[in-house]
C-alpha positions, 0 to 999 in steps of 0.5 A: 095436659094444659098448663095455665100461666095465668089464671086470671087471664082470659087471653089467649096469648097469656096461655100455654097448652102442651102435649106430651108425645107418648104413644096414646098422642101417636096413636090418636095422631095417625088415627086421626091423620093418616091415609088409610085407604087400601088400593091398587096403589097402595100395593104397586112396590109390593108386585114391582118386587114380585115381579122383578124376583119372578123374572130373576128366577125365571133367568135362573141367575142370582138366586141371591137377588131374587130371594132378597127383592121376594124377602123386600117384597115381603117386608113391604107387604108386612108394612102395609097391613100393620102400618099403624102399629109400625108407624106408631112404634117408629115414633116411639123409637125417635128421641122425641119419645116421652118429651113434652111439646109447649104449644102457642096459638095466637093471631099470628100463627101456630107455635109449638117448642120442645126440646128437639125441635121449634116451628112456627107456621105462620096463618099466612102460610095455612093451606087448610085447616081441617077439623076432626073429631079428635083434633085439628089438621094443619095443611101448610106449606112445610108439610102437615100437622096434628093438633089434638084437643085434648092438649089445647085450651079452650081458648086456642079451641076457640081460635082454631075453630074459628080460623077453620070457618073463616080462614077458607 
């Protein structure tokens, strides 16, 4: 998954590390990133939906609707027990399936490139920077990010770990 440009090089700027976005990267990047605690919060649209197809048919008007907000209900119910496999699935589905991320990590930011998409998040614009066992958590200002290790050169390892210890 690393790819070295020059392999005499011991800079990290002269390095090029990628990921390949396949179901075992979606799979470790929910793994390792999503929230997955199960509360009372968490199933507050399921019983709005209940509720609400409760109340049309206590009316005993539009049947129709109260079938379809119970059937919504349901989905959403679906969604939250298998919201791995769901997630996962969706992003194998998107046109980013199977394309390869080029990733850059210098002392100016976090750089990645593919065919879809080009972003660049900048140090200045980190919130947090959080490690796990797998990879790193980019928190910024665009949203959050997922860098897995198995993609990164052990120099950019080296940079990122080191701006997670100084960086906050």
């Amino acid at each position: 998954m690393t790819d070295t440009a020059h392999p005499n090089s011991s800079t990290s700027t002269d390095q090029s590390s990628y990921y390949i976005l396949n179901r075992e990267y979606f799979t470790e990047c929910f793994d390792e990133s999503a929230n997955t605690t199960i509360s009372l919060k968490t199933y507050r649209q399921v019983i709005l939906l209940v509720i609400l197809a409760s109340v049309f048919f206590a009316v005993e008007s539009a049947a129709y609707i109260a079938w379809f907000l119970l059937t919504l209900g349901a989905v959403e119910l679906l969604s939250i027990r298998y919201k791995r496999g769901w997630w996962v699935t969706r992003q194998m589905l998107s046109s980013r399936a199977g394309s390869r991320v080029n990733i850059r990590i210098d002392d100016q930011g976090i750089y990645s490139d593919s065919t879809h998409h080009q972003q660049s998040i900048l140090w200045n614009d980190i919130d947090e920077l959080k490690t796990t066992e797998k990879g790193f958590i980019v928190i910024h200002k665009g949203g959050t990010n997922y860098l897995s290790r198995k993609g990164l050169d052990k120099g950019y390892l080296d940079l990122l770990a080191e701006k997670s210890s100084t960086m906050f």
